[in-house]
MMTF fields as JSON, N, C-alpha, C and O atoms, coordinates in Angstrom:
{
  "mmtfVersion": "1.0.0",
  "mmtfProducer": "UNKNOWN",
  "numBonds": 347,
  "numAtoms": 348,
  "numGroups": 87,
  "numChains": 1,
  "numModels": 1,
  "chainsPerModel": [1],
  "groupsPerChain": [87],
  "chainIdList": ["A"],
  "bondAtomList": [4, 2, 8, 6, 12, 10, 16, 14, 20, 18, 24, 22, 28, 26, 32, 30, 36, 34, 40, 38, 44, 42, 48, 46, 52, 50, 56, 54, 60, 58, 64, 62, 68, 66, 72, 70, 76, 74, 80, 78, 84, 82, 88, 86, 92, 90, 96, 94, 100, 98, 104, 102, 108, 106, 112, 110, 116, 114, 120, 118, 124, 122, 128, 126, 132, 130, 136, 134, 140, 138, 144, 142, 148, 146, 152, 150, 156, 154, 160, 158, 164, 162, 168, 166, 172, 170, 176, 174, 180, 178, 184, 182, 188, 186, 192, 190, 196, 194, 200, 198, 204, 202, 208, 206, 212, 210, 216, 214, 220, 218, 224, 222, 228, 226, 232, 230, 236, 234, 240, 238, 244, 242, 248, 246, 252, 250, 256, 254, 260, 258, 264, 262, 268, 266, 272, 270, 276, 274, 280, 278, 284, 282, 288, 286, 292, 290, 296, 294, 300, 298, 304, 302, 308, 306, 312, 310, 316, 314, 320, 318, 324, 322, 328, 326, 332, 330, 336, 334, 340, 338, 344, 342],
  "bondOrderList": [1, 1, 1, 1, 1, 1, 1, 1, 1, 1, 1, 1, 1, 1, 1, 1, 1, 1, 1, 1, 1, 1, 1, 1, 1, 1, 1, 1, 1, 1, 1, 1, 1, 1, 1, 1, 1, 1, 1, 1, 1, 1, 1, 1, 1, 1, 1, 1, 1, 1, 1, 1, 1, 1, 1, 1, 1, 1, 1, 1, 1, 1, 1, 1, 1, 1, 1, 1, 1, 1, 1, 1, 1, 1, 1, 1, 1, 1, 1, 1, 1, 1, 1, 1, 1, 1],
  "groupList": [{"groupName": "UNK", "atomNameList": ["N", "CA", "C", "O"], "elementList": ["N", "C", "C", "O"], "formalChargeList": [0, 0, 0, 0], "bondAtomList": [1, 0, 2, 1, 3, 2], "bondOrderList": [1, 1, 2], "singleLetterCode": "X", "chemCompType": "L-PEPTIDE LINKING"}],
  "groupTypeList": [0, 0, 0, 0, 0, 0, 0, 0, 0, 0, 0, 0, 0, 0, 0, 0, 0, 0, 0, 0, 0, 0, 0, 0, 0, 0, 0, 0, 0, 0, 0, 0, 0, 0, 0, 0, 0, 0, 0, 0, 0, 0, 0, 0, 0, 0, 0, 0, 0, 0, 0, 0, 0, 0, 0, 0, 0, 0, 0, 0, 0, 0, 0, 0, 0, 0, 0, 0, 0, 0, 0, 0, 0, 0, 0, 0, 0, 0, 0, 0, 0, 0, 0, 0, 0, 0, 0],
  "groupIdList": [1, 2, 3, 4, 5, 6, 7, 8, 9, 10, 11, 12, 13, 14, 15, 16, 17, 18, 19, 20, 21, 22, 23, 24, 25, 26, 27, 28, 29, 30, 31, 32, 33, 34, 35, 36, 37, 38, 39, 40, 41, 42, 43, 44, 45, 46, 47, 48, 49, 50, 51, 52, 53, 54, 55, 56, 57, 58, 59, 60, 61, 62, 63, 64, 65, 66, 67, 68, 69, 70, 71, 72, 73, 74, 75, 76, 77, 78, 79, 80, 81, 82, 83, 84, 85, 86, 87],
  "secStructList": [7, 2, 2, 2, 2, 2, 6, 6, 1, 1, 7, 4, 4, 4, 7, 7, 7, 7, 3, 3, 3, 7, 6, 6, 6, 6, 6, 6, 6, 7, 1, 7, 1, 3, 3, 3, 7, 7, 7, 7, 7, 7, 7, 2, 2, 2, 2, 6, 1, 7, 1, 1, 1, 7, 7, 2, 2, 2, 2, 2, 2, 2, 2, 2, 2, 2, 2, 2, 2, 2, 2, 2, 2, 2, 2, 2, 2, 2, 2, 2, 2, 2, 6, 6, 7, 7, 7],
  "xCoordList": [62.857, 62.768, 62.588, 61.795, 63.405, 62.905, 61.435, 60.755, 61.305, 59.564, 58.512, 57.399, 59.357, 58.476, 58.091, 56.967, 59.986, 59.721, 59.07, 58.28, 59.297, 58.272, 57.022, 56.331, 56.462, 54.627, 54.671, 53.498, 55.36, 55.338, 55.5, 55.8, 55.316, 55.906, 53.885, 53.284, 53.057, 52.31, 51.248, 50.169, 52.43, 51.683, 53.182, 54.191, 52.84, 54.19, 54.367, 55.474, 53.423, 53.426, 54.044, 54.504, 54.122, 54.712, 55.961, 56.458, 56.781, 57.696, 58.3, 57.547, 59.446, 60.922, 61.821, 62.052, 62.111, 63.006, 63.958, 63.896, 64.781, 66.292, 67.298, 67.282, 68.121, 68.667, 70.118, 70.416, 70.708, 72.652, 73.458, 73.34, 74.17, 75.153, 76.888, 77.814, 76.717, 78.047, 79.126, 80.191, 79.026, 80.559, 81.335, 80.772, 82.567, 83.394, 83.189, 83.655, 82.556, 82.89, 82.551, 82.87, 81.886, 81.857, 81.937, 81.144, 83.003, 83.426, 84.637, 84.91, 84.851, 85.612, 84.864, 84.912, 84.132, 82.634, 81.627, 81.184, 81.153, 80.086, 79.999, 80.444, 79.297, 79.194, 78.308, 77.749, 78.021, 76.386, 76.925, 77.505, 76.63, 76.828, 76.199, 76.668, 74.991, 73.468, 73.174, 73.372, 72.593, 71.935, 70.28, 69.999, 69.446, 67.829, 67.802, 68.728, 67.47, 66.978, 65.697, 65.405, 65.006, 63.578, 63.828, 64.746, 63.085, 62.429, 60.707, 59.725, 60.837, 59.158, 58.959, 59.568, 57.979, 57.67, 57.328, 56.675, 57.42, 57.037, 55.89, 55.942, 55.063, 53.814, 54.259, 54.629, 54.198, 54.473, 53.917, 54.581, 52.445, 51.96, 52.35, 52.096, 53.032, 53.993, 55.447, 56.007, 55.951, 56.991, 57.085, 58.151, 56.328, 56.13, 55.329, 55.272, 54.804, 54.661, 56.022, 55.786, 57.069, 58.288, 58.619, 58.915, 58.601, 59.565, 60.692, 61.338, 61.138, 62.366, 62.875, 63.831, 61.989, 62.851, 60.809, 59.619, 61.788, 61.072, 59.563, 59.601, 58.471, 57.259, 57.315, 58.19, 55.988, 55.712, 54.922, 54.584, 54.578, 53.843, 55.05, 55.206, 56.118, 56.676, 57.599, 57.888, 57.791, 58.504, 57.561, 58.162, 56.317, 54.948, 55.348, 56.037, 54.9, 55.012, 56.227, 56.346, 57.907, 58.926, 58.747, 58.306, 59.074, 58.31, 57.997, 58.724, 56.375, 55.452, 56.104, 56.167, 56.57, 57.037, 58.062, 57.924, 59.172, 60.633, 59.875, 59.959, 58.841, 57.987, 57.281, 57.091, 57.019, 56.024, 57.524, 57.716, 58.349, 59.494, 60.701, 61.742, 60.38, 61.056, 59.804, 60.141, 58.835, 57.928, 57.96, 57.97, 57.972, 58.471, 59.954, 59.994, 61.129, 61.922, 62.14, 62.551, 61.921, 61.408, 60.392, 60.346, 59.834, 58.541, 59.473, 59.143, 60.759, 61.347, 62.432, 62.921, 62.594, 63.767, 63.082, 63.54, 62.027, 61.136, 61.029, 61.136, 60.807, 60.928, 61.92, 61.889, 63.214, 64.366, 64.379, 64.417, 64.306, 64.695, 64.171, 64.713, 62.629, 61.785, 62.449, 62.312, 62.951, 63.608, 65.344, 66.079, 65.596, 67.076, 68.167, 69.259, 67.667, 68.748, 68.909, 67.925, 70.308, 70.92, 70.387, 70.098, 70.335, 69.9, 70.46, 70.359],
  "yCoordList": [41.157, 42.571, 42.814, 43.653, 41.996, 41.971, 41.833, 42.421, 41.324, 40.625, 42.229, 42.665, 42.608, 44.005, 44.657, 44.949, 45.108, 46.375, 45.725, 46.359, 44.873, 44.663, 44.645, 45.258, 44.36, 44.508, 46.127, 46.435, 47.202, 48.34, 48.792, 49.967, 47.915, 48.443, 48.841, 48.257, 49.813, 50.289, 48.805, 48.255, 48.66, 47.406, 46.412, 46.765, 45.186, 44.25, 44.375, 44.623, 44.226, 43.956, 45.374, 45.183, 46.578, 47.674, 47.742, 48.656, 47.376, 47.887, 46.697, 45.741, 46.543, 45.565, 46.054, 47.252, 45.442, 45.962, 44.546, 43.439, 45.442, 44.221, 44.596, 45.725, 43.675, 43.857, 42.969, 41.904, 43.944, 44.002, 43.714, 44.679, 42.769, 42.768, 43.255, 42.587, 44.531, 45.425, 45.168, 45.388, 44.695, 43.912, 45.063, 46.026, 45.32, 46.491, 47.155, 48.29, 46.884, 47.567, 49.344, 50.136, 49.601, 51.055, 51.839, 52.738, 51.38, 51.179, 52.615, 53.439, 52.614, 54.258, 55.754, 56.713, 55.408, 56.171, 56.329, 57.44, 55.243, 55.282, 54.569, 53.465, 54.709, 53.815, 52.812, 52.651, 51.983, 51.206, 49.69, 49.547, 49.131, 47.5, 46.927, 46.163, 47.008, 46.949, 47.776, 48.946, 47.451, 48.778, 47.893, 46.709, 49.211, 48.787, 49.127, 49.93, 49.033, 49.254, 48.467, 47.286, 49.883, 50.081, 50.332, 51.01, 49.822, 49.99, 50.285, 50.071, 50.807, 50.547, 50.713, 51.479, 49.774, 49.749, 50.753, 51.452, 51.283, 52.795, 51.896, 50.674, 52.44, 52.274, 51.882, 52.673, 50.24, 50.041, 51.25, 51.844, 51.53, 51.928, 53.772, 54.511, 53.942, 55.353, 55.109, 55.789, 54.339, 53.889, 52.862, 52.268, 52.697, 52.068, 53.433, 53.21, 54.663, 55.5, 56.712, 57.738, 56.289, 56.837, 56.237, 55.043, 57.461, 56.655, 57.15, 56.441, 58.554, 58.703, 60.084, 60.82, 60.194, 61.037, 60.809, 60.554, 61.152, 60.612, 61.52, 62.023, 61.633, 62.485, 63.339, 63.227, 64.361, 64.973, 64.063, 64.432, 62.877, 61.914, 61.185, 61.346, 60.159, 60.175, 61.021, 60.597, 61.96, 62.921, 63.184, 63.305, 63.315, 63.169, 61.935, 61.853, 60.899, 59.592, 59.562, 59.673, 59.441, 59.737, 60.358, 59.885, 61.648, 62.685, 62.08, 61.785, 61.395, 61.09, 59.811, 59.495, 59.171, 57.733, 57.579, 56.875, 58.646, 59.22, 59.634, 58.874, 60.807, 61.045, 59.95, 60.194, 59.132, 57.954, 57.381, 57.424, 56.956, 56.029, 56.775, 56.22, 58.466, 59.211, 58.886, 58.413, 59.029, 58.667, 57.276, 56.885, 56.665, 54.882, 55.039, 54.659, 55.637, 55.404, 55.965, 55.273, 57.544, 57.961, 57.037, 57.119, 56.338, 55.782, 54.282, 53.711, 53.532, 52.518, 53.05, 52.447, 54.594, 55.185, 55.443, 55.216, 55.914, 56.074, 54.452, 54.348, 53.302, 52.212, 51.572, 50.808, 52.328, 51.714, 52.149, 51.527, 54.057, 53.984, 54.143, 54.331, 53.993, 53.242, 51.551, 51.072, 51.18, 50.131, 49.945, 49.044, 51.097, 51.764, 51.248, 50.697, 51.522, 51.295, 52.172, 52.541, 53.197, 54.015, 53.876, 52.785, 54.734, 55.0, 56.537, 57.169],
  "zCoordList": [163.923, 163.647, 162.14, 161.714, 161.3, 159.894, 159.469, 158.628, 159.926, 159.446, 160.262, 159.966, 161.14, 161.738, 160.862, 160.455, 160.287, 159.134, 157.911, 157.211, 157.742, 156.105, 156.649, 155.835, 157.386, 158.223, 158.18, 157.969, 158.265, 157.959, 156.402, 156.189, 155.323, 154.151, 154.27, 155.172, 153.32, 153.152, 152.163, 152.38, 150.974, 150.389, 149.948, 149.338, 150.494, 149.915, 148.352, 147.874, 147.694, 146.315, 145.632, 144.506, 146.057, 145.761, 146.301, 145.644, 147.06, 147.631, 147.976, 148.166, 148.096, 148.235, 149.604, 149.771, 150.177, 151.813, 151.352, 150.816, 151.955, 151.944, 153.103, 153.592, 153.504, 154.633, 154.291, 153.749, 154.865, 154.445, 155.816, 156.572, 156.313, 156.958, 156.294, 155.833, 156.51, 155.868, 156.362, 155.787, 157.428, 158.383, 158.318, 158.838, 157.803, 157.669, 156.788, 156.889, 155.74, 154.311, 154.294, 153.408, 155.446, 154.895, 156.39, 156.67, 157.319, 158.665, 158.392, 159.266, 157.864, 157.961, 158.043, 158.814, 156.79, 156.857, 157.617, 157.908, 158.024, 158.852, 159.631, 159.318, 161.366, 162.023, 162.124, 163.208, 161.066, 161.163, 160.257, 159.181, 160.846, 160.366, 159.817, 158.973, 160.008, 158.924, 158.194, 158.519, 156.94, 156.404, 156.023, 155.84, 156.032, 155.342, 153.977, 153.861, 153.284, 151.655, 151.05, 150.862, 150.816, 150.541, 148.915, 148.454, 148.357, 147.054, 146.764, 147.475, 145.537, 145.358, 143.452, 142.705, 143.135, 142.092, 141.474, 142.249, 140.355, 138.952, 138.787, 138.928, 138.543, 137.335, 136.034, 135.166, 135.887, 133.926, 133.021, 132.172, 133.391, 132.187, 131.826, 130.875, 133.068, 132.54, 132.213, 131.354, 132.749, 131.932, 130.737, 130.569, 130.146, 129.279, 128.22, 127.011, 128.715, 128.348, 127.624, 126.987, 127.903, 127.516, 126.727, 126.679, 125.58, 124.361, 123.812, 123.042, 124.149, 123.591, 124.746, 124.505, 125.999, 126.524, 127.87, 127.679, 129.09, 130.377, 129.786, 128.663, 130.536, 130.011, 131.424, 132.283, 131.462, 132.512, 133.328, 134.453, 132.874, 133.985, 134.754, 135.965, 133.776, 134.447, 135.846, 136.965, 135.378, 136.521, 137.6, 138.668, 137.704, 138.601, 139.151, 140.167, 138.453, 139.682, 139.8, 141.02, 139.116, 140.361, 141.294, 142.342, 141.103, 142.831, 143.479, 144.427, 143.303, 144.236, 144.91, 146.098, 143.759, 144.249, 145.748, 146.747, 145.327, 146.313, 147.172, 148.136, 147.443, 148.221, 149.137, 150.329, 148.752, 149.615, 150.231, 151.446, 149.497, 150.298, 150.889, 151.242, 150.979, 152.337, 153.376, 154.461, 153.215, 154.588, 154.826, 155.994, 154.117, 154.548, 155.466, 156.636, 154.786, 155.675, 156.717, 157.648, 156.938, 158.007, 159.538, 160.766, 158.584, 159.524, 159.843, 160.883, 158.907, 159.59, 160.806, 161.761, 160.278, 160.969, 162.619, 163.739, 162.228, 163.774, 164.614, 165.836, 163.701, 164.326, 165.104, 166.069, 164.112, 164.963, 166.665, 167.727, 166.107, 167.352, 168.635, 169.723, 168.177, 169.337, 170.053, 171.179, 169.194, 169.87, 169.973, 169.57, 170.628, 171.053, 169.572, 169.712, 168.514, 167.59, 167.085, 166.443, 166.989, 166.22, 164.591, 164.1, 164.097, 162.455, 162.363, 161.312]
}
C-alpha cells in the first residue's frame, strides 16, 4: 500500500511521503496508529530570492505549494478510503 501512495505523488522528485507507526503515542487524542506525511519541495531560486524578509514571490509559491499538497492529501485521503481505511 506504501508503494500505492507514492505512485500517486504527482512528481517523486518534488514531493517526500513518509510513513509512521505511532503505536500509542498520540492514542488519547486520536484514533489512528499510522500516520502519512507528505512534503514537497519550494523552488531554490525563490528562496534563495529572500534576503532579509520572505518576498511576494515567495508567499505565491507557498500558497500554491500548501495548495497542491491539500489536493495530494485529499487525493491519498480518497485512496484510503476506497480501500476501507479510516483517515
Amino acid at each position: 500500500m506504501q508503494n500505492e501512495i507514492i505512485n500517486l505523488l504527482p512528481d517523486q522528485n518534488e514531493y517526500l511521503v513518509g510513513f509512521a507507526d505511532m503505536g500509542t503515542l498520540l492514542k488519547e487524542e486520536f484514533p489512528f496508529r499510522y500516520a502519512v506525511v507528505v512534503g514537497a519541495k519550494l523552488d531554490d531560486s525563490i528562496i534563495d530570492g529572500i534576503e532579509f524578509a520572505p518576498t511576494t514571490d515567495y508567499f505565491n509559491h507557498y500558497n500554491r505549494t500548501n495548495e497542491n499538497l491539500n489536493e495530494l492529501i485529499i487525493k491519498i485521503s480518497k485512496y484510503l478510503t476506497n480501500h476501507d481505511i479510516e483517515n
